[in-house]
N, C-alpha and C positions, 0 to 999 in steps of 0.2 A: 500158915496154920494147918494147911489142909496136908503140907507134907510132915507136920511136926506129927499131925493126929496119926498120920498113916505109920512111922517111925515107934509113937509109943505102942500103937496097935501091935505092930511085930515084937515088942517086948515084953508084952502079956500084962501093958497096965489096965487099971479096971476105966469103967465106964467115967465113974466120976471125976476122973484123975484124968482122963482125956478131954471131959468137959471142962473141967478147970483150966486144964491148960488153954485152950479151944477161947475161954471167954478171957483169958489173959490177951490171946494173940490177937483177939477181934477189937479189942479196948487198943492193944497197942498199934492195931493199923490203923483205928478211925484215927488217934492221936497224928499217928506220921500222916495221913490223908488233912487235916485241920491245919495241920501244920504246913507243908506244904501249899494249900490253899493259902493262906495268911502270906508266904511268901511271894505267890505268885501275884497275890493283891497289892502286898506293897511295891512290886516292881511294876504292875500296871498302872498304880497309882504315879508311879516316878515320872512313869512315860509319860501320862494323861499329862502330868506338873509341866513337863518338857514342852509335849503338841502345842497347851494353853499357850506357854510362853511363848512359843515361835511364830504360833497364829494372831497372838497379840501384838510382837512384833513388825509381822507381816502387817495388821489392820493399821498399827501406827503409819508405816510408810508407805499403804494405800493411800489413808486419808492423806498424808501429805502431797502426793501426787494429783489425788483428785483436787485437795485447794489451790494447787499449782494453775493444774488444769481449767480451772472454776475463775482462778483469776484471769487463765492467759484467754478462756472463751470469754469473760465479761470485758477485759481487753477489747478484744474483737470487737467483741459486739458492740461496744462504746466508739470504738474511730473505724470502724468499716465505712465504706463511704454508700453504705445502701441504708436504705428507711428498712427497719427488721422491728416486728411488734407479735407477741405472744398471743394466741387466743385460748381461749380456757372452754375447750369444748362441752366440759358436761355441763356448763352453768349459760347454757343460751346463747354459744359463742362468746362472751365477753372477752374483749382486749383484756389483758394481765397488764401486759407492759410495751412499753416504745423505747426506741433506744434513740441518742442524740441524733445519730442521722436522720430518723424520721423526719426529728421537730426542726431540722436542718432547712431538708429538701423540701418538706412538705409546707411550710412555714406555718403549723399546725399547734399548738399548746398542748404540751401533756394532758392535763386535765382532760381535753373534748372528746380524749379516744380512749384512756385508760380506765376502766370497769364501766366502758358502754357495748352494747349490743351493736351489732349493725344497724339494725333501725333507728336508734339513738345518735347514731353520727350524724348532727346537723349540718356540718361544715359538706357535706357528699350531697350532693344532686340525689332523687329519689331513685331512679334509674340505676346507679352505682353500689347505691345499696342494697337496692337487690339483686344486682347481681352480686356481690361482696357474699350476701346470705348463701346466693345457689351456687356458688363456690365452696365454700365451707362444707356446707352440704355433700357435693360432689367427692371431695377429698375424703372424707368421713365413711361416705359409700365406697371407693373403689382402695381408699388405705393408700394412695397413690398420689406421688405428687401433681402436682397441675400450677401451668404457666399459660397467662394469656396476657396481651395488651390491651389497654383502656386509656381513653383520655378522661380527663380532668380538668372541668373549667379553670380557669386562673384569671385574677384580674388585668394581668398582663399579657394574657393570651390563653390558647391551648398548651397541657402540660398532657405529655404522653409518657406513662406507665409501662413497665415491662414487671409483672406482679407474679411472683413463685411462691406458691402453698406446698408446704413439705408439713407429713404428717411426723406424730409423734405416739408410738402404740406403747401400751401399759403391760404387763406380764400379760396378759388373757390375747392378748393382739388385737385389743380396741385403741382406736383413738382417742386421743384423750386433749392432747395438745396441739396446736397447728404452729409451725413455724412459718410466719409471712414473710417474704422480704421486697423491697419494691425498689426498680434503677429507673431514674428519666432518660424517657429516650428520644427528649424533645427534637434534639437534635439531629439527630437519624432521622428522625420520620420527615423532619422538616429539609433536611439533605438528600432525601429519598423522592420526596416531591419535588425540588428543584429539578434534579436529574431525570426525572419524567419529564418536567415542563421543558427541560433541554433540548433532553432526546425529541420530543415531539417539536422540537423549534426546529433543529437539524433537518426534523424527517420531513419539515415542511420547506426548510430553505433545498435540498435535496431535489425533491420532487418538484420544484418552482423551476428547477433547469431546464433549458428545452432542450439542450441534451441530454443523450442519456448517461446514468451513471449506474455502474454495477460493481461490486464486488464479489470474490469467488476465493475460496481454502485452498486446502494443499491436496485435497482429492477433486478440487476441479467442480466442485459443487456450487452453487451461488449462494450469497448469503447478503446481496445487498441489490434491489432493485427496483429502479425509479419510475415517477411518470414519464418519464423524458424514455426510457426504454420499453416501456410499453406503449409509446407512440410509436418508436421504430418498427417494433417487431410485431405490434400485436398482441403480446405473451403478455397477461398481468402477472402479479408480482403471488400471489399463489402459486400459479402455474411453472413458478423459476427458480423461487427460494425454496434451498434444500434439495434440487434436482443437479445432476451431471450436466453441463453444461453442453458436452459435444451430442447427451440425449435429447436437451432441449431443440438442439442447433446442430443437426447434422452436418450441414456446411460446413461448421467449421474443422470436421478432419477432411473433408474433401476439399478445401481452400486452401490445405497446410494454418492455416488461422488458432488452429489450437497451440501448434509449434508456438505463438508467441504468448498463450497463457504460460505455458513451460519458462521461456525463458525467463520470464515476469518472478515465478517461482522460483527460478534462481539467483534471484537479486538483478536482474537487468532491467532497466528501463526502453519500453520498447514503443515502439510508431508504427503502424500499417496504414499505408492508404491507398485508398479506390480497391478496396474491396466488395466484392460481389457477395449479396446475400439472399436467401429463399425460403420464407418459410411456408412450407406448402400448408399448414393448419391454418395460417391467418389471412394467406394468400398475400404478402408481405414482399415488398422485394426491391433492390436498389444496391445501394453504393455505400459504403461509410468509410471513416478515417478516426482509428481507435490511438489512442495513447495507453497503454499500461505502465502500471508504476509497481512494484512490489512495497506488501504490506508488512510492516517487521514491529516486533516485542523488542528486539537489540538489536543489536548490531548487525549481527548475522543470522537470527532468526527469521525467517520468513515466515507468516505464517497465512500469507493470503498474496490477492491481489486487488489493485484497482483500476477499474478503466474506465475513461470520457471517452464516450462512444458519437461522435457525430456525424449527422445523415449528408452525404455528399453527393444525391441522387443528382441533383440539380446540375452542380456544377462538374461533374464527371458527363453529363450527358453535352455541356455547355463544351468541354474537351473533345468529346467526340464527334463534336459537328465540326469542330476547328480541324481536327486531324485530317476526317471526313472531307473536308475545304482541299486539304494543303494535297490527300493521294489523289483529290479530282484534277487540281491544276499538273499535278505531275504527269498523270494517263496523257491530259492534254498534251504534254510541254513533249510525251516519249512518241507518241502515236501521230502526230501532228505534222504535216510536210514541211522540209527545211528551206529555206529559200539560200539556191546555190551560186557563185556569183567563180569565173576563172580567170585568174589572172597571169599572164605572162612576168616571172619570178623577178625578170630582170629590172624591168620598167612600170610594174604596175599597170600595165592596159589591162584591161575588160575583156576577156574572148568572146565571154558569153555568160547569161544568166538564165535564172528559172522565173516560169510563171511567179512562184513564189516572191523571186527575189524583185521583181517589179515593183511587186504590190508595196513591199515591205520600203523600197528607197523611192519609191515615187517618179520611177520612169520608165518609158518605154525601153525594150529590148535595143532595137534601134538605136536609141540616143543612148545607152550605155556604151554598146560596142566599140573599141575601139580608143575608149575614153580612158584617159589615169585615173585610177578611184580616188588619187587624193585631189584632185582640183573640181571635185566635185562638190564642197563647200557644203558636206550632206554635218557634218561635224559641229556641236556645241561646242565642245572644251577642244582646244588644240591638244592638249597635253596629253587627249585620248588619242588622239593621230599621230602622235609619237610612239606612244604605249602601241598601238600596232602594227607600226612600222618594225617595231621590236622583235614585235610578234613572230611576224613574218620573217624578220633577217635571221632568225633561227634555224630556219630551213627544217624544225621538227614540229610533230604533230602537237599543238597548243590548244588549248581549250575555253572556256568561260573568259573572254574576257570582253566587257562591258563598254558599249561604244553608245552615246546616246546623241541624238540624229537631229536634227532639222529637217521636218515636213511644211510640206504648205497649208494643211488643218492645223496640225499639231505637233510637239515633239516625242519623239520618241524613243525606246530606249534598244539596242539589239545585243544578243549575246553572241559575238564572233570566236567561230572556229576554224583553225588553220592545217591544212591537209597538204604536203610535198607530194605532188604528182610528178610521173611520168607521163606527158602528155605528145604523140608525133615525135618522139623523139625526145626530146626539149623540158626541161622541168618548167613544172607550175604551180602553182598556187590555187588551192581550189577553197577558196575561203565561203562558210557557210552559216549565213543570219541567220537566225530565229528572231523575232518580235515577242521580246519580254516585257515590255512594255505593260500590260496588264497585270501579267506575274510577276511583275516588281513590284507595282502598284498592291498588288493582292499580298503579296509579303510583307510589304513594310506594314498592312491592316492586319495581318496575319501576326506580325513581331509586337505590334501595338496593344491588337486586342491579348495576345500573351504574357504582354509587360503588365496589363492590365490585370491581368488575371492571376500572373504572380502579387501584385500588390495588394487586390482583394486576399488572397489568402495570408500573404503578410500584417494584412488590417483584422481577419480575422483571429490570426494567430496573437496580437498584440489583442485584440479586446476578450478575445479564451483568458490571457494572460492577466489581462486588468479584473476582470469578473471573478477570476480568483484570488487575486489578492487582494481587493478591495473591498468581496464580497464573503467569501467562503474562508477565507485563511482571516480574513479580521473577526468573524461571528465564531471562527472555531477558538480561537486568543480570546475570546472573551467567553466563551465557555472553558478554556483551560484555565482562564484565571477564577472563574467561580467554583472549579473545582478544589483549588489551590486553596481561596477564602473557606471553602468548607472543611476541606482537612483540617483547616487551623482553626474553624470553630468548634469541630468535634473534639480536635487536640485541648481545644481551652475547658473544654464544659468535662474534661475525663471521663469522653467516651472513649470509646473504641472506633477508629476509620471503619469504615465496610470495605471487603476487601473491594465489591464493585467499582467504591471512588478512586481508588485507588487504579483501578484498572482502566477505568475512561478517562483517567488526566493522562494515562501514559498514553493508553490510544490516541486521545485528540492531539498531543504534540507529538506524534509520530506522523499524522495523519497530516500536520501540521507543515513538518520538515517533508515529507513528501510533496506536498502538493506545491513546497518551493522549489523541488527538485522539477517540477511538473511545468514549473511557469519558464524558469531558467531554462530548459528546453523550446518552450514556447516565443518566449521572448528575449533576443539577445541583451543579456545586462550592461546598459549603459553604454550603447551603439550609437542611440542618436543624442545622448548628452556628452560624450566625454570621446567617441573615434571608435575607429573598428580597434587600434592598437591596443586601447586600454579595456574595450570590453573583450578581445582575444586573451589577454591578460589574465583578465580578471574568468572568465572559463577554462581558462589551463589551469591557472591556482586552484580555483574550485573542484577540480578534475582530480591534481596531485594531493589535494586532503581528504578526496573519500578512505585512501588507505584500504580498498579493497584487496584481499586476499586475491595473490595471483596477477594483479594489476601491475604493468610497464611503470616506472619512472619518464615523466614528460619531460623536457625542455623547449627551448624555445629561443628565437634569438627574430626582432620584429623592429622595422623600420619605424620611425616616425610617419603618420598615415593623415593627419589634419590635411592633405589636399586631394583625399579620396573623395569623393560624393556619395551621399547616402546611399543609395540605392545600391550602386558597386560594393560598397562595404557590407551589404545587410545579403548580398551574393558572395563574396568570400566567405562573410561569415558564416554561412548556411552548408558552405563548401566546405568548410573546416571541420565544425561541428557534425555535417553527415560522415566526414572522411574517420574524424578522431574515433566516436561511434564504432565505422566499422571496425577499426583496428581493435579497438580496445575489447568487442564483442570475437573478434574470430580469428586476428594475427598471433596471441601467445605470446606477445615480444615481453622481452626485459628495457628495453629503451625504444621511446618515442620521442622523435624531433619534428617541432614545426618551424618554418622560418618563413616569412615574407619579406620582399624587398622590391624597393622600389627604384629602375634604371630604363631611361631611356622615353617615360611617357607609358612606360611597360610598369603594370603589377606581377609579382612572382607571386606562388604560392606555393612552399613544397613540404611534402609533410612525409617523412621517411619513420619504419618500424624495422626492427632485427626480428622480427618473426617469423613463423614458418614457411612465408609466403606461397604460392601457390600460380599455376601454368594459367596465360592469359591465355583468354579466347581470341579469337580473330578480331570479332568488333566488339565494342560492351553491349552491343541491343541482344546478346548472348546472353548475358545476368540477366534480362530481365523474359526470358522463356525458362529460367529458371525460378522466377520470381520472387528474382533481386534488384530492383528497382532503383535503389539509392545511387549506385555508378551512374546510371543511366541517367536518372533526377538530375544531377550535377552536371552532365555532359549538356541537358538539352535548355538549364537554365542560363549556361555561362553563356551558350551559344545564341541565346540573346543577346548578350553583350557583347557579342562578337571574340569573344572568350574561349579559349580552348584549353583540354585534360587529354594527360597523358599519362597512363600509366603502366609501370615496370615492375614487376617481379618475375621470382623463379622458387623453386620449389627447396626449402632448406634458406634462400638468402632473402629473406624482408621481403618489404616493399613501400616504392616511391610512389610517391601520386604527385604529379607537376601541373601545377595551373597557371596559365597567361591571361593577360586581360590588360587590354589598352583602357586610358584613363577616361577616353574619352569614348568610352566604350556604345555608351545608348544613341550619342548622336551620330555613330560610325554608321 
């Protein structure tokens, strides 16, 4: 319009003529403005048409998702297996609703909880209900769920509760709703008190031992310790659980004694005895003989250890006066004048003798001289006056050999030694008594009270062995098996195990197979019911089924043994079982053989390994200033029995250990 007006203007129309036009152009733009408008309403309108529809469409398959939804939650809520009940906060808490589990578990009627108050729940102890109220309450103040346990009288006993309040906020972020839900957890609680009263049964059969017993982790810490160990040391069980054991017990890296917590930790079952101990806090001190056993989750899991610690003060002192006995008689027997007796080589006369040698045959100088020693009639057994006739026709220097006497008090017993002199010329015989007669006497009290002292620790070792399995391995079986009825009654009631039960049934039959592992050392299996053959047997089989990583293949190849005598046999075996021990702890072999046989009134015992063997010492009393005892152990018990060990290796080729032992060994 405005360019029309400016156009007629340069044409020289009049005023009018430009108004006219001016009010034609302003009509015809409102028009195309109206118009346009109209257009743009009905296509907004089209789209509004469109939104409505699609948003209506969308509402239809909301709602259908939410009935879905609405059924698959009333589902739920219908066969869950928890008691679940609505409370309707603004109206005084009132219950709305319960679902079947409730009237299930609780064995409750609809009716007595749906549109009551808490305080209206007659079926609930007073107590219950309010705390019920100050639950409520709580939830409502913090908007927060809240979970606590509650028992609930029952007429068939206590029913224990595990009860979940979950709120439910309204647009504003009030509560409005509580969702309740409640699981029994009769079960648990009452598997949870068992396993106390267990535990507390253990901790009492435990501590009833008078030995001690300790347990200790893979950092060497204690984690288990008895009155029987704070008898020994002093140290209560405060003062031990959860400390370093070599800081409790410096000793024991100066004893090397820790070295066999180690091993212990690496699956080795280990034995130390007459060990010396000190603790300068309790002023403590003595002797003990430890067993450790490794503690294991599987197979090869280690994850502790155990050890029966007992006090050996007694009988290690009871050793040292023996010993003490045997170097007294020795000083005597080295330091002590020999009584000298010279004989012409040819014929046996007499030249001459010593003060000594008077004393010892009961004559004068005099009436010796000159005399044949053998028509002297000084002799018990002839067959001894042959054996020295023998002696003598050797013409080399001979030693110990045993001549026992007739005196006119008493008989007596001499130990003769034969010496080839050059005597004027002329050889001789310078043969030299000593009067063992006491120190024979004193040995065989000496072999006695020894034989005696192995069989005390044999009787000890057999009632270690009975006390445990009669006492501690049958109370832990009857606690595995309660653990066992529990799992299957939580299994029945559809709880949930706790992992704890689960973790003390595996511990007590682990603890279980150890402590037969423990006895089986202790006590040879079926030695004196069935032979040394069948219980050597039955300890190799046992041996070749641990299936230890790194462990030899055993064989074995074993006489018939029914005319051993117990005693001899309960000494092989010990012989065996220390020898196998070491090999299996320190040889490295791929093959271990045992063999015993029986020839001539002679036991063999030989037990050969392909391992890396290693340069013998001189004597084995070597291993034990090393303090390696067990060669040593075996040399000084066979030699009770008049028994003897030998042993061969080399360094790259195995080794042999060879043992002899006459049958008639203890009466020798």
């Amino acid at each position: 319009g405005v360019l029309g007006a400016h156009t007629l203007k340069q044409r020289d129309f009049s005023h009018d003529d430009i108004n006219f036009v001016l009010s034609i152009a302003n009509t015809l733009a409102e028009f195309i403005r109206q118009r346009q408008a109209a257009v743009a309403l009905q296509e907004a309108n089209t789209l509004l048409e469109q939104r409505v529809a699609e948003r209506t469409e969308e509402l239809k398959e909301a709602n259908f998702v939410l009935k879905e939804q609405e059924t698959f939650l009333r589902s739920i809520y219908n066969e869950v297996g928890l008691a679940v009940y609505v409370v309707d906060v603004r109206d005084g808490f009132k219950h709305l609703d319960v679902n079947p589990g409730f009237i299930e578990m609780t064995k409750v009627d609809r009716e007595r909880v749906v549109g009551k108050r808490p305080h209206e729940l007659e079926h609930l102890p007073e107590e219950n209900r309010e705390m019920m109220l100050a639950s409520y309450q709580q939830v409502v103040q913090t908007k927060r769920a809240l979970a606590y346990e509650i028992m609930s009288p029952d007429p068939a006993g206590e029913t224990w509760w595990l009860v979940t309040l979950n709120p439910v906020l309204d647009d504003s972020g009030e509560v409005y709703r509580i969702i309740g839900t409640g699981l029994s957890i009769t079960s648990r609680v009452q598997a949870e008190q068992e396993i106390r009263e267990q535990k507390e049964f253990i901790e009492l059969l435990i501590n009833s031992s008078l030995d001690g017993i300790m347990a200790f982790d893979t950092e060497l810490k204690y984690t288990l310790w008895n009155n029987g160990m704070q008898r020994i040391s002093g140290i209560a069980p405060e003062e031990a659980i959860g400390k370093v054991s070599y800081e409790v017990f410096p000793f024991l890296k100066e004893s090397g004694e820790l070295e066999q917590f180690k091993k212990t930790l690496q699956g080795q079952i280990v034995t130390s005895h007459d060990q010396y101990y000190e603790v300068p806090k309790t002023n403590h001190q003595g002797f003990f003989e430890a067993h450790y056993t490794p503690l294991k989750t599987g197979e090869d899991n280690v994850i502790g250890g155990l050890g029966i610690i007992r006090e050996t003060s007694e009988r290690k002192r009871a050793l040292d006066r023996l010993r003490s006995s045997e170097e007294r008689f020795r000083t005597i027997f080295d330091q002590g004048t020999s009584a000298a007796c010279l004989l012409i080589l040819e014929d046996w006369l007499i030249i001459d003798v010593n003060q000594k040698c008077e004393n010892i045959l009961g004559y004068k100088r005099g009436d010796l001289r000159g005399k044949d020693l053998r028509q002297l009639k000084l002799w018990q057994n002839p067959a001894e006056l042959i054996a020295l006739e023998k002696l003598i026709e050797t013409e080399n220097t001979k030693r110990d050999q045993d001549l026992h006497i007739l005196r006119d008090k008493e008989d007596g017993i001499l130990c003769a030694s034969v010496e080839l002199i050059n005597y004027s010329g002329q050889d001789h015989l310078l043969l030299i008594f000593e009067d063992i007669s006491e120190q024979r006497r004193n040995e065989a009290e000496l072999r006695e009270m020894r034989l005696k002292l192995l069989e005390m620790e044999e009787k000890e070792r057999l009632e270690l062995a009975r006390e445990l399995h009669d006492g501690v391995i049958q109370q832990l079986l009857g606690f595995n098996q309660a653990l066992s009825q529990m799992e299957k009654d939580i299994k029945a009631s559809k709880g949930q195990t706790p992992i704890n039960v689960k973790s003390y049934h595996e511990s007590a039959q682990e603890l279980v197979d150890q402590l037969r592992r423990t006895i089986i050392d202790l006590r040879p299996p079926g030695l004196e019911e069935f032979g040394l053959k069948a219980s050597l047997e039955g300890f190799l089989t046992y041996l070749n089924s641990q299936e230890i990583k790194g462990s030899p293949h055993l064989s074995w190849q074993l006489d018939e043994t029914d005319s051993i005598p117990l005693d001899i046999s309960r000494v092989l075996f010990r012989t065996a079982q220390e020898a196998l021990r070491n090999a299996l702890s320190h040889a490295s072999a791929k093959e271990l053989h045992l063999e015993l046989s029986i020839e001539s009134n002679n036991i063999y015992l030989t037990i050969t390994d392909d391992g890396k063997g290693f340069t013998l010492p001189e004597r084995l009393s070597k291993f034990a200033q090393e303090n390696h005892f067990g060669l040593l152990g075996m040399e000084e018990r066979l030699e009770l029995f008049n028994g003897s060990l030998k042993l061969e290796s080399e360094l790259g080729k195995g080794t042999t250990l060879k043992v002899s032992l006459p049958l008639e060994a203890r009466g020798a």
